[in-house]
C-alpha positions as CSV (number, residue, x, y, z in Angstrom):
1,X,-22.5,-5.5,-24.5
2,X,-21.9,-8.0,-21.5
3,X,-22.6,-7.5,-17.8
4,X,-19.8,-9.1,-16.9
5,X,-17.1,-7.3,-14.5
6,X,-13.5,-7.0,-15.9
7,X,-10.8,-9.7,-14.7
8,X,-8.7,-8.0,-11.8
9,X,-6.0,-9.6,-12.4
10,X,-5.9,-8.4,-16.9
11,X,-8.1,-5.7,-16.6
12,X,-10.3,-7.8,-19.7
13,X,-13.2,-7.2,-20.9
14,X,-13.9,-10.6,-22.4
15,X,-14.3,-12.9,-19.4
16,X,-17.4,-14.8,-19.1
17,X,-19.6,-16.5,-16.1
18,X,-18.8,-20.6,-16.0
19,X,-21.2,-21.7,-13.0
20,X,-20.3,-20.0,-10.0
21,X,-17.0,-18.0,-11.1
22,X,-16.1,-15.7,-13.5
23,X,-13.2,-16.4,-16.2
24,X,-11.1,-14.4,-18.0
25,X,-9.8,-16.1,-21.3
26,X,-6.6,-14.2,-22.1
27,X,-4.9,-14.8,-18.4
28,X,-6.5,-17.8,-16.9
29,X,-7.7,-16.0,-14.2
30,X,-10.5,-17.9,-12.1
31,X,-12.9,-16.2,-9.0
32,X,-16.3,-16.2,-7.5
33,X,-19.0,-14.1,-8.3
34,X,-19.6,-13.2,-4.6
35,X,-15.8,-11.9,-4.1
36,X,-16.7,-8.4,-6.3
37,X,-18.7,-7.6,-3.5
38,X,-16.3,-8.3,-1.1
39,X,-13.5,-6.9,-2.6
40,X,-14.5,-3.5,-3.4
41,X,-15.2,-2.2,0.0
42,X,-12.0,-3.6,1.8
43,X,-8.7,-2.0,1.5
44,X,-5.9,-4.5,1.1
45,X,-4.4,-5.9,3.8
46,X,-0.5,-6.9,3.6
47,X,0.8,-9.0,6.1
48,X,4.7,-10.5,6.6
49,X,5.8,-14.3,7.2
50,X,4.6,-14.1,10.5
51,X,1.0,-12.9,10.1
52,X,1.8,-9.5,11.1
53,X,0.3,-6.3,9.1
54,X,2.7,-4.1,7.6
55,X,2.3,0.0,7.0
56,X,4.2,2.3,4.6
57,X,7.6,3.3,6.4
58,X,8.0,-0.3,8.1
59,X,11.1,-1.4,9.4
60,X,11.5,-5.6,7.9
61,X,14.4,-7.8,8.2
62,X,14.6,-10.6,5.2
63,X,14.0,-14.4,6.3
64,X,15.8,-16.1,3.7
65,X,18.5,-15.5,0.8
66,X,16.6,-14.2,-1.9
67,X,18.8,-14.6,-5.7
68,X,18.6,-11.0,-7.8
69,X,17.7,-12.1,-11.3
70,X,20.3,-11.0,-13.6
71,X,22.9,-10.5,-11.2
72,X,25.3,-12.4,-8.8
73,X,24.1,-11.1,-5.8
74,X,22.3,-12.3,-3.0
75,X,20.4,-10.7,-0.2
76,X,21.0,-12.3,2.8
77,X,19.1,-13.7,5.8
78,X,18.9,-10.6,8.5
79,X,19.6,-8.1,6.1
80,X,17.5,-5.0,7.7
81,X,15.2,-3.2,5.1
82,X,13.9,0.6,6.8
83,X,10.9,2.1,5.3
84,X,9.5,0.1,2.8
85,X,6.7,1.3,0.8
86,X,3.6,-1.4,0.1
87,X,2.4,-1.3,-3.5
88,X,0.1,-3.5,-5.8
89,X,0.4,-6.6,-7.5
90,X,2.9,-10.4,-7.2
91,X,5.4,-8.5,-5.4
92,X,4.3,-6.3,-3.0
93,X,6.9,-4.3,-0.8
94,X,9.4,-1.5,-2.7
95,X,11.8,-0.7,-0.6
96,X,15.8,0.0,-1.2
97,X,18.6,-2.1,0.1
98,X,22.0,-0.7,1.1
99,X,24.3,-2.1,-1.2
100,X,22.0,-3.2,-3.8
101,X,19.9,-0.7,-4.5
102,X,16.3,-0.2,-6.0
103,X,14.2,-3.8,-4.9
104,X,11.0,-5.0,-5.3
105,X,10.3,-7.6,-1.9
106,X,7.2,-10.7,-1.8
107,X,5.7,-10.0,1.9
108,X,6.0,-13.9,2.4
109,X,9.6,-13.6,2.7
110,X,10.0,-10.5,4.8
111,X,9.3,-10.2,9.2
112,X,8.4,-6.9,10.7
113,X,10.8,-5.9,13.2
């Protein structure tokens, strides 16, 4: 079939080489042929509002009120998050919040403390 890598963010099989990038059809998804290379051997690198790198079992205090969707609550600035867990993909830190439970945190609104 096609040489062609999958698309990392799908996991296609039907993308397709447009100049210097690959391009995945069904999500949209756009990167350079160089970055497989790149990629592979790295591991992933998380890093808070500040720049700083975080680790598995981080302590993190929240920069700014963040709206749960579906509900009337509202994590507030300062609120202290203790060992948060980093995982793949948009949102990036699991972690549970006194209070509210369960949560899923973006890295970009987050500081290590």
């Amino acid at each position: 079939m096609s040489d062609t890598p999958p698309c990392p963010a799908c996991n296609s099989e039907y993308t397709y080489e447009d100049g210097p990038l690959f391009v995945c059809p069904e999500c949209a998804h756009e990167w350079a042929k160089d970055t497989l290379a790149e990629n592979d051997d790295q591991p992933r690198v998380v890093r808070d509002s500040a720049g700083n790198v975080l680790n598995d079992g981080d302590t993190v205090t929240v920069i700014k009120d963040l709206k749960i969707k579906g509900s009337t609550s509202v994590v507030k600035v300062g609120t202290k998050v203790k060992d948060i867990r980093l995982v793949d993909g948009d949102h990036d830190i699991d972690c549970k919040i006194s209070g509210i439970g369960a949560m899923q945190l973006k890295s970009e609104f987050v500081k290590k403390v």
